[in-house]
C-alpha positions, 0 to 999 in steps of 0.5 A: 639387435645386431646387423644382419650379415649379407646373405643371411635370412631377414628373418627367422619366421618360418612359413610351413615350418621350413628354414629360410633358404640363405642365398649363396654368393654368385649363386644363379637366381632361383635354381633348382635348390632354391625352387625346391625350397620354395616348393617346400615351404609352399607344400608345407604350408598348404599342408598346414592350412588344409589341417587347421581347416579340416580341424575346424571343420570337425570342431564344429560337427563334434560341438553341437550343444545347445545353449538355452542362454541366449547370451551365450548362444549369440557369444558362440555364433559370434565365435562361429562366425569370427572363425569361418571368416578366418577359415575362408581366408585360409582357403583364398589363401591355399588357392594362392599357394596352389598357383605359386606352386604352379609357377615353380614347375612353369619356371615362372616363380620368383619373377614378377608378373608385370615387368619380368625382373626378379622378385628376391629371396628375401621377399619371398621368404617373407611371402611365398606366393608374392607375384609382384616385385617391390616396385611393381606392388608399390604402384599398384598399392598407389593406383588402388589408393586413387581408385578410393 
């Protein structure tokens, strides 16, 4: 795999379909082109999101059949069961990317919540709704360690 070239994406994953947003030299950190693509990867993911949940939830009014093999019936609760849990984290989820959308209209986006410095492009394109810096989310990461 080749080196990656200063200024270009980490990645070529895209959250909510949107390219990742390659930083320009001497460009001013989180201006306004920068924090409309971040609204717009946000947007779209949620769009995303809320779509999956919406489907899941009509799979399963549609799918009402009545299993009279009781291995099959507890396979299928299982299956239920599994996919609300993933469902509920999507909705945690889409709570998270309501309150980065939040900050991109306060002005507080791309900056960490406990020391004030810049969170990065790249870590944002990577998580989107991160409110932490690196070195702000390491020591919180060690401190939830020695609570343990």
């Amino acid at each position: 795999m080749p080196a990656r070239k200063r200024g270009e994406p980490a990645t070529n994953a895209l959250h909510g379909g949107v390219k990742p947003y390659v930083r320009k030299k001497g460009e001013k950190y989180m201006n306004k082109k920068q924090l409309a693509h971040f609204r717009r990867m946000l947007s779209s993911w949620k769009a995303d999101l809320l779509d999956e949940l919406s489907r899941t939830v009509s799979q399963m009014r549609n799918e009402q059949t009545l299993h009279s093999d009781p291995n099959d019936r507890a396979s299928r609760e299982t299956d239920i069961s599994l996919e609300l849990r993933s469902r509920d984290r999507e909705s945690k989820l889409v709570k998270k990317i309501d309150e980065a959308l939040e900050r991109t209209e306060s002005s507080d986006y791309g900056y960490c919540e406990v020391c004030g410095v810049e969170i990065g492009i790249e870590r944002l394109e990577a998580r989107p709704t991160a409110q932490l810096c690196i070195d702000c989310k390491t020591l919180d990461e060690i401190r939830e360690k020695q609570m343990a």
